[in-house]
N, CA, C and O atoms as a DFTB+ gen file, in Angstrom:
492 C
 N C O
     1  1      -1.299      -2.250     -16.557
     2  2      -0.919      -1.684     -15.281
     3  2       0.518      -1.187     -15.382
     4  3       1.387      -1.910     -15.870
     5  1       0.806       0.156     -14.883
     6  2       2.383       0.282     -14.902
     7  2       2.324       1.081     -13.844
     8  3       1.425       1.882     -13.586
     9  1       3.698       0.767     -12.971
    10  2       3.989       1.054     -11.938
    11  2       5.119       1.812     -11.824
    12  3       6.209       1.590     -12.352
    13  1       4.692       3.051     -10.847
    14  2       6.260       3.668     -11.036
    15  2       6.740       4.122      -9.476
    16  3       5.939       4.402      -8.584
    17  1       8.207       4.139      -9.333
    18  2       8.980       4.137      -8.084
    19  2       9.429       5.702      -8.198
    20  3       9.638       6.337      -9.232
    21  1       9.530       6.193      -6.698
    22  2       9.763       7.434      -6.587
    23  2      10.911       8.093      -7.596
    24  3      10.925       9.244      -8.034
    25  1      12.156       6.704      -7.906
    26  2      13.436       7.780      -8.517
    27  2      13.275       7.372     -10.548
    28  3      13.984       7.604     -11.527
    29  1      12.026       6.726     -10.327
    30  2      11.414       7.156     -12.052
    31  2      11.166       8.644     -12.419
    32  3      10.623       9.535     -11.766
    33  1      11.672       8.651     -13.543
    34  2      11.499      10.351     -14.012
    35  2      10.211      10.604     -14.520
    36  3       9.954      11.772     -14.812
    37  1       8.966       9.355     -14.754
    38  2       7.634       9.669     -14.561
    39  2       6.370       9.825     -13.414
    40  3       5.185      10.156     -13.457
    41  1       7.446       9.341     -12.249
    42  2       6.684       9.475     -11.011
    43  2       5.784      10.488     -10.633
    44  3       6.259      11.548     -10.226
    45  1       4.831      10.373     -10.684
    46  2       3.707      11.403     -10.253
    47  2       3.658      11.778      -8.872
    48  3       2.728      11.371      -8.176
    49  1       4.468      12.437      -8.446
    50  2       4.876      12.785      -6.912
    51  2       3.163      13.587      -6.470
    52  3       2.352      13.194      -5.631
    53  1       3.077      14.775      -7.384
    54  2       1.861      15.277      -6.850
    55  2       0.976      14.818      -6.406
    56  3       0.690      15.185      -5.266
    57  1       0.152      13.847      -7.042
    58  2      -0.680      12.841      -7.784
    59  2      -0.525      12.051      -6.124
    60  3      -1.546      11.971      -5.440
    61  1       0.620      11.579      -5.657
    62  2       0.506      10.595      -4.976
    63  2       0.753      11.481      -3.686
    64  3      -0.213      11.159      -2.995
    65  1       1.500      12.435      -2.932
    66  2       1.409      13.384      -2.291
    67  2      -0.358      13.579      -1.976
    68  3      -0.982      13.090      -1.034
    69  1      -0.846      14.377      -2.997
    70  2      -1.883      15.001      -2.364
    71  2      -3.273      13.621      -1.586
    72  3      -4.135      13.799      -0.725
    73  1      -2.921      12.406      -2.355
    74  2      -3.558      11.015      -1.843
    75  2      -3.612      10.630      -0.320
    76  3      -4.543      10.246       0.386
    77  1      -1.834      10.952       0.022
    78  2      -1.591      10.246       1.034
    79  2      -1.866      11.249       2.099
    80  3      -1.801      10.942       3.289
    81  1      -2.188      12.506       1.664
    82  2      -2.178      13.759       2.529
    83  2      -4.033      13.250       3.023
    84  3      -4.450      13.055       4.165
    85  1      -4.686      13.169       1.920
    86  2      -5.645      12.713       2.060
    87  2      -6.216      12.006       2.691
    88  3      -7.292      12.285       3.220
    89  1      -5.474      10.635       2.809
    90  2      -6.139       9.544       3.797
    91  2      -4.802       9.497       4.597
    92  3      -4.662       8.279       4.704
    93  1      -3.926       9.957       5.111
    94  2      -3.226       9.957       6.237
    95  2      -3.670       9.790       7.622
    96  3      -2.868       9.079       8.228
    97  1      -4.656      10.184       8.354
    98  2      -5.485       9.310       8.930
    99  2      -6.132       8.611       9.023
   100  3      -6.675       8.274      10.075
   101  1      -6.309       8.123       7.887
   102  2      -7.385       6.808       7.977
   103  2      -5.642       5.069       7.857
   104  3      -5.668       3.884       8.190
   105  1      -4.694       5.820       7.327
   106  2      -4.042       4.742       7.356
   107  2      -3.072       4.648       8.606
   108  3      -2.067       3.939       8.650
   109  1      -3.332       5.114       9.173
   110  2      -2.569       5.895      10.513
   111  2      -1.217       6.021      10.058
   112  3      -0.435       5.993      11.008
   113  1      -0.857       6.104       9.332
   114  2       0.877       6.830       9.189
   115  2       1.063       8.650       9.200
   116  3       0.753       9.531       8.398
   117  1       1.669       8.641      10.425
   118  2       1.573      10.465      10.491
   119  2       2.861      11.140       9.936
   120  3       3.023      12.357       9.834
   121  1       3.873      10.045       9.546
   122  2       5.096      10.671       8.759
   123  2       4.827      11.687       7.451
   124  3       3.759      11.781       6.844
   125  1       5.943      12.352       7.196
   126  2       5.974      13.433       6.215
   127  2       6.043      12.621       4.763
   128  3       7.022      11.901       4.570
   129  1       5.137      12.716       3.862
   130  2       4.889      12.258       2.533
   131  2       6.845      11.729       2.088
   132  3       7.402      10.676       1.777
   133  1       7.176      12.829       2.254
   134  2       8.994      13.108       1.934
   135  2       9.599      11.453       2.094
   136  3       9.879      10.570       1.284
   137  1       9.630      11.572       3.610
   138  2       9.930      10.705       4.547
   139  2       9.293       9.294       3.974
   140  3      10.141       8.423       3.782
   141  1       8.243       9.018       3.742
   142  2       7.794       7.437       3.641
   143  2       8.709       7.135       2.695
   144  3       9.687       6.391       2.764
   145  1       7.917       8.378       0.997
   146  2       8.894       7.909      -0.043
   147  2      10.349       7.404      -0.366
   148  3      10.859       6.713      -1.248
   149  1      10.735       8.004       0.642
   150  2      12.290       7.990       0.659
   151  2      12.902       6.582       1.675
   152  3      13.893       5.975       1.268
   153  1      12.263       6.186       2.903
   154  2      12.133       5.387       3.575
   155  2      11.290       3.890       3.245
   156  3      11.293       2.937       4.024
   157  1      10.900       3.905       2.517
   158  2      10.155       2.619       2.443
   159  2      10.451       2.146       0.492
   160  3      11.173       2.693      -0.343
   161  1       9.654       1.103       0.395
   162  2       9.921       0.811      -0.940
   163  2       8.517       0.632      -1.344
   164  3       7.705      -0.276      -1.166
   165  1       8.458       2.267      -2.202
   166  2       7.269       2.621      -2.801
   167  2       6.747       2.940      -4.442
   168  3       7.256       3.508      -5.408
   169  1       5.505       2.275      -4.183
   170  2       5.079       2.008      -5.291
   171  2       3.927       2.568      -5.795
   172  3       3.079       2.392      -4.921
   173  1       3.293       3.310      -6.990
   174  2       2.217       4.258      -7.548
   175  2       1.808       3.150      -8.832
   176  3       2.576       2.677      -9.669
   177  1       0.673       2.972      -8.711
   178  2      -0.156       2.320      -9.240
   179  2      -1.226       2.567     -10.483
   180  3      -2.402       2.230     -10.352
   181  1      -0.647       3.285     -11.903
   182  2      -1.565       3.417     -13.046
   183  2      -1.644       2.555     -13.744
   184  3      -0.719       1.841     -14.132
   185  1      -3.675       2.429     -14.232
   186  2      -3.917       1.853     -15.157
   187  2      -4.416       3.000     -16.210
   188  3      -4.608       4.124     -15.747
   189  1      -4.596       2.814     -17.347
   190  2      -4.850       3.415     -18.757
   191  2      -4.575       4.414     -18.533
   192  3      -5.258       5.130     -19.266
   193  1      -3.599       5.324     -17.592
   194  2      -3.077       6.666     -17.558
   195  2      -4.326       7.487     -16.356
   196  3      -4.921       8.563     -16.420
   197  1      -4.324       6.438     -15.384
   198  2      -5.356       6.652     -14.335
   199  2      -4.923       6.382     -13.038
   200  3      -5.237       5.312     -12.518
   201  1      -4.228       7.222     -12.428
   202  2      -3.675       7.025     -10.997
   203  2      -4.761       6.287     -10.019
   204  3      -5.763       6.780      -9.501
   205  1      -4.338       5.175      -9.942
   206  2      -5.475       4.302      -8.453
   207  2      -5.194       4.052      -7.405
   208  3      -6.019       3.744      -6.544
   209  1      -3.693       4.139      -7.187
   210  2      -3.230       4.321      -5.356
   211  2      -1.909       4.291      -5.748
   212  3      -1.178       4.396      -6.732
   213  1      -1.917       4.015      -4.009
   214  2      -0.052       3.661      -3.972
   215  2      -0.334       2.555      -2.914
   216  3      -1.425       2.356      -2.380
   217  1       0.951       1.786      -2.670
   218  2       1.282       0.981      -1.893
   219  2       2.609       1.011      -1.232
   220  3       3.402       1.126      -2.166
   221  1       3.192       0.973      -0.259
   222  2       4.216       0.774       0.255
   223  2       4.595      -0.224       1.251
   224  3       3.772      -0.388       2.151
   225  1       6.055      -1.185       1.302
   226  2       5.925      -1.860       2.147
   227  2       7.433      -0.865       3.178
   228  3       8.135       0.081       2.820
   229  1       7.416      -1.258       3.829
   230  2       8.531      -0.954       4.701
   231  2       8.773      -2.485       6.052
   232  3       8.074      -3.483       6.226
   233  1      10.029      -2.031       6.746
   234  2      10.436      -3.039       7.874
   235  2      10.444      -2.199       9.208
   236  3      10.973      -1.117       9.464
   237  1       9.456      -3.307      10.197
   238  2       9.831      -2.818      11.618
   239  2       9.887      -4.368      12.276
   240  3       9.360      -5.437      11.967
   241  1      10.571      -4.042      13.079
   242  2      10.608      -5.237      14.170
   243  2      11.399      -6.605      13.453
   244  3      11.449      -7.695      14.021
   245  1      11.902      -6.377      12.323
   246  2      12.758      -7.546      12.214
   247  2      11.349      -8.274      10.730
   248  3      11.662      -9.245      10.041
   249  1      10.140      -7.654      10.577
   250  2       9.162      -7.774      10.041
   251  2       8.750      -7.042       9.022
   252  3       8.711      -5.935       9.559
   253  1       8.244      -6.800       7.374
   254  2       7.905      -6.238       6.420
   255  2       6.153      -6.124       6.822
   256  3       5.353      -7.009       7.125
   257  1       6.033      -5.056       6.713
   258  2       4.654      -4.717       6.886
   259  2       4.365      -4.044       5.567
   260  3       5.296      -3.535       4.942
   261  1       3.126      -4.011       5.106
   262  2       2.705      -3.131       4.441
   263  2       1.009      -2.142       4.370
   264  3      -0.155      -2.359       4.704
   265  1       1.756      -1.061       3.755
   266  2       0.401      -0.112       3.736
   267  2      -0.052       0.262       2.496
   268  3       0.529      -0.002       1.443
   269  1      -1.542       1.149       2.649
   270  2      -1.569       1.498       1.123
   271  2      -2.913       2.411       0.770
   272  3      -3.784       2.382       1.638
   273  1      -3.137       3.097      -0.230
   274  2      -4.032       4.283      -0.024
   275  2      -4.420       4.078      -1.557
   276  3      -3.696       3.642      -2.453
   277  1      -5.559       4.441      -1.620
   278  2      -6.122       4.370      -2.933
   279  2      -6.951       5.528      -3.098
   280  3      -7.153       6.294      -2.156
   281  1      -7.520       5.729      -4.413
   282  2      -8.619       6.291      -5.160
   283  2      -9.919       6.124      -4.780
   284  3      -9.996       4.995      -4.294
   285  1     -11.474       6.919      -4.739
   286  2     -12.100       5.796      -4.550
   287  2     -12.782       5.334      -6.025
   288  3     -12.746       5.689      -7.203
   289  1     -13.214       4.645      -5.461
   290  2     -14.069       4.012      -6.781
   291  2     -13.481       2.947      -7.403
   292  3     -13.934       2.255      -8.315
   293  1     -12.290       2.863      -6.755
   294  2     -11.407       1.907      -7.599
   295  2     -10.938       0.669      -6.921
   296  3      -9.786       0.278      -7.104
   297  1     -12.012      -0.160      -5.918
   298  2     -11.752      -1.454      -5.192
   299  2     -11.357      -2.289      -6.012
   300  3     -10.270      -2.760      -5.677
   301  1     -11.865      -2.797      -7.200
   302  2     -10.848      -3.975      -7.711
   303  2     -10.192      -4.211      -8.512
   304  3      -9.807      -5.332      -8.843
   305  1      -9.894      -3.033      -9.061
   306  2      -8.605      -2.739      -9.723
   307  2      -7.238      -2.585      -8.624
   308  3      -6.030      -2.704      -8.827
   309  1      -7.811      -2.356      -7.725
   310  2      -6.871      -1.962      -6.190
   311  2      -6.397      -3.417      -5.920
   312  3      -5.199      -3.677      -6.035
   313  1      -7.377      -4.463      -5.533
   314  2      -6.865      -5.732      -5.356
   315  2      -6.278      -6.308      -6.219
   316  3      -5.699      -7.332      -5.856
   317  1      -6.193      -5.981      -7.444
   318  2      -5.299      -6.589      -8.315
   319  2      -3.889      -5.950      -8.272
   320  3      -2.785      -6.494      -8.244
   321  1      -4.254      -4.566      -8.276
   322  2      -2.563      -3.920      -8.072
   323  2      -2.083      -4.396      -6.413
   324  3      -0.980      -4.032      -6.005
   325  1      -2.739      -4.990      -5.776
   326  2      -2.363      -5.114      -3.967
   327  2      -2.100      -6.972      -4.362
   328  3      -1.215      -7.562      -3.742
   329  1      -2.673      -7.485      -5.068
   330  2      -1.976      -8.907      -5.288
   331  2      -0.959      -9.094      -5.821
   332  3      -0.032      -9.655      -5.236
   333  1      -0.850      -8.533      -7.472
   334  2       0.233      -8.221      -7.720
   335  2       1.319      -7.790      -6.699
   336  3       2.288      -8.546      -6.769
   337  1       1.438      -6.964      -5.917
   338  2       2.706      -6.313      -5.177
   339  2       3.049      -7.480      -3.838
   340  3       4.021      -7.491      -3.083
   341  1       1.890      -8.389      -3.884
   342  2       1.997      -9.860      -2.876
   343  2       3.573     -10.747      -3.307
   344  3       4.509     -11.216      -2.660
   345  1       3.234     -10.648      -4.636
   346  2       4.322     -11.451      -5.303
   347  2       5.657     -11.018      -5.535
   348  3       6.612     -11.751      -5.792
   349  1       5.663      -9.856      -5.435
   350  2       7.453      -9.553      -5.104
   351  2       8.182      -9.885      -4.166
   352  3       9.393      -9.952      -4.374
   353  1       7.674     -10.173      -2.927
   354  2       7.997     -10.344      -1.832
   355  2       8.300     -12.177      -1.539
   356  3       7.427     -12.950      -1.936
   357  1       9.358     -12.659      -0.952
   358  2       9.596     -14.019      -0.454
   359  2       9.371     -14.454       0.618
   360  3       9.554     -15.575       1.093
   361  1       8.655     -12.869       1.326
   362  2       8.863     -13.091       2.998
   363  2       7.194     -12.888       3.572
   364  3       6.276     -12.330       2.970
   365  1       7.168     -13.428       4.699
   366  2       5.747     -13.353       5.383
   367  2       5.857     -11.372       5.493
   368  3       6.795     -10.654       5.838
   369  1       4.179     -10.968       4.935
   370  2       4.388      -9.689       4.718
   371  2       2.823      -9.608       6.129
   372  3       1.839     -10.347       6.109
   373  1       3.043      -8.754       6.926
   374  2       2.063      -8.404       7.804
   375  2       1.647      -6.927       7.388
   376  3       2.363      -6.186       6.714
   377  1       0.235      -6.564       7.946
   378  2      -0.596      -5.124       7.896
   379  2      -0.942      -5.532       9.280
   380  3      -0.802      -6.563       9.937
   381  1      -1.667      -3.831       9.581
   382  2      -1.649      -3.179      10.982
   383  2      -3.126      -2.219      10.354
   384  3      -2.787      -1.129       9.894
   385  1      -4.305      -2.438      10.307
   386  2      -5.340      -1.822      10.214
   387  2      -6.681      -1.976      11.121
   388  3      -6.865      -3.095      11.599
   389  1      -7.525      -1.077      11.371
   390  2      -8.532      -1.413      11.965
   391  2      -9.782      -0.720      10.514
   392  3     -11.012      -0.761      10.515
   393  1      -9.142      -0.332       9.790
   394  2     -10.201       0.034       8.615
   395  2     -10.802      -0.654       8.005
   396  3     -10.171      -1.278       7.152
   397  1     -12.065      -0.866       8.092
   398  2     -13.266      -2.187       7.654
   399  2     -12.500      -2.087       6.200
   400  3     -12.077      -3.187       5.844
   401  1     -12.221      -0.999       5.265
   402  2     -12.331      -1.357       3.486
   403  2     -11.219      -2.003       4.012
   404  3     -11.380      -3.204       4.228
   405  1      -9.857      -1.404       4.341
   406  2      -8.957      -2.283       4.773
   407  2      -8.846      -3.617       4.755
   408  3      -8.306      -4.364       3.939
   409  1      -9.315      -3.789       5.568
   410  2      -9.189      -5.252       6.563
   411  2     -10.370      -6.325       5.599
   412  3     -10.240      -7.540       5.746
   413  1     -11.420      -5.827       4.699
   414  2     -11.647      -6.329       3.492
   415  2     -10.537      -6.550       2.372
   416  3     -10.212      -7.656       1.942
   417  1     -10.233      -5.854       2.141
   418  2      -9.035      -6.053       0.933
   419  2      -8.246      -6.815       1.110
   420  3      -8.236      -7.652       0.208
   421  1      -7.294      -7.027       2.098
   422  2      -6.076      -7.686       2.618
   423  2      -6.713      -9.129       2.865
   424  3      -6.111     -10.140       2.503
   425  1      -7.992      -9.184       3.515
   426  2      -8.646     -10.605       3.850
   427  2      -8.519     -11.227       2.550
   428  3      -7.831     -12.231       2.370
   429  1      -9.383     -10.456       1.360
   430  2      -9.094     -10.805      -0.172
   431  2      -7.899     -11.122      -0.713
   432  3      -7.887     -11.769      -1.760
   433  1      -7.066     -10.848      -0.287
   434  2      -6.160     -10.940      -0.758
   435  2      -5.321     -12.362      -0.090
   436  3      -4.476     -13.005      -0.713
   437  1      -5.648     -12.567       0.899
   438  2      -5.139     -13.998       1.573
   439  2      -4.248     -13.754       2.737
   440  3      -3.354     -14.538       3.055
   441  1      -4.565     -12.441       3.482
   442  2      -3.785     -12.285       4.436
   443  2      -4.989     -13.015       5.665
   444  3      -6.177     -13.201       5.405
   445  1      -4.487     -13.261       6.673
   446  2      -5.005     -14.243       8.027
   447  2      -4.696     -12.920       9.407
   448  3      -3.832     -12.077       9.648
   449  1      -5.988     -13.405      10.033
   450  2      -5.789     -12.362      11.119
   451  2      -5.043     -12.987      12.163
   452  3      -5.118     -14.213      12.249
   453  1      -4.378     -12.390      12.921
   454  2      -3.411     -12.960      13.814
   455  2      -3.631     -12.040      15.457
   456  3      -3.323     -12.555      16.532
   457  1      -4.120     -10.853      15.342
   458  2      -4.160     -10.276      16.424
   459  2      -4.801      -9.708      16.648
   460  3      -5.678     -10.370      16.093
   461  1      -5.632      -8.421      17.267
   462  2      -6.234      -7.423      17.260
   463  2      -5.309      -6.683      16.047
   464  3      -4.086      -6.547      16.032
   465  1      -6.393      -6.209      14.942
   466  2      -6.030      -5.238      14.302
   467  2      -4.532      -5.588      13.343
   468  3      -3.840      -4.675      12.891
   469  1      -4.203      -7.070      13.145
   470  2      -2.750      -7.681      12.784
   471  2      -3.079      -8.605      11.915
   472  3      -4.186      -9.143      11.953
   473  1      -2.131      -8.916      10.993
   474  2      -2.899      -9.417       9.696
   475  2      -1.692     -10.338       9.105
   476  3      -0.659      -9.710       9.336
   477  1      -1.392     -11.513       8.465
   478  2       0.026     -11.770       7.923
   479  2      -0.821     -12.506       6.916
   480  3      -1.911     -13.066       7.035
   481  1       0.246     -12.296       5.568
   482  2      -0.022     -12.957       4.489
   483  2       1.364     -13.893       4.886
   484  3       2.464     -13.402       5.143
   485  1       1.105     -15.083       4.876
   486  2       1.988     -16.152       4.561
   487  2       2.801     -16.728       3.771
   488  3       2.189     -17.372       2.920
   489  1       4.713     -16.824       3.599
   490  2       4.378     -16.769       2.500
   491  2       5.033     -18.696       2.928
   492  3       5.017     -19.562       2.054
């Protein structure tokens, strides 16, 4: 697995651009591709030279949330790159989805529902 951050000089901007353009409504973030990258702390996700998503976490409310968009075909290779990115973090990380694959993945992953549509992994 290797992971690369927007100010890597291998970052596949296109690659991850045309993704998020893609499912931009399904993850409800309506910001400008520009804007997340630059705003949040983001992450692109290849295995064997095979782009399978991205992930990003960002802060609102005093709180780290995170989001994330994938490939399809590629559910569990996804949960491994979405567990992995569990472990960087020291802090209770929450999601905001009503998307069944969604709200599968994150459950997998050990996040707990807390609200309508609100999710916290514990840490």
């Amino acid at each position: 697995m290797q992971v690369l951050i927007p100010s890597n000089p291998n970052f596949n901007y296109e690659q991850c651009k045309k993704l998020f353009e893609a499912n931009q409504y399904l993850i409800e973030d309506y910001e400008k591709f520009d804007d997340v990258i630059k705003n949040t702390f983001f992450y692109s996700f290849m295995v064997n030279d095979r782009h399978i998503g991205c992930i990003y976490y960002y802060e609102r409310d005093n709180r780290l949330y995170v989001n994330a968009f994938a490939n399809r075909h590629t559910h569990l290779i996804n949960l491994e790159c979405f567990r992995e990115s569990l472990t960087w973090w020291n802090c209770d990380i929450y999601a905001r989805t009503h998307h069944k694959t969604a709200i599968y993945a994150i459950l997998k992953c050990g996040f707990m529902k807390i609200n309508q549509n609100l999710y916290v992994y514990e840490r």
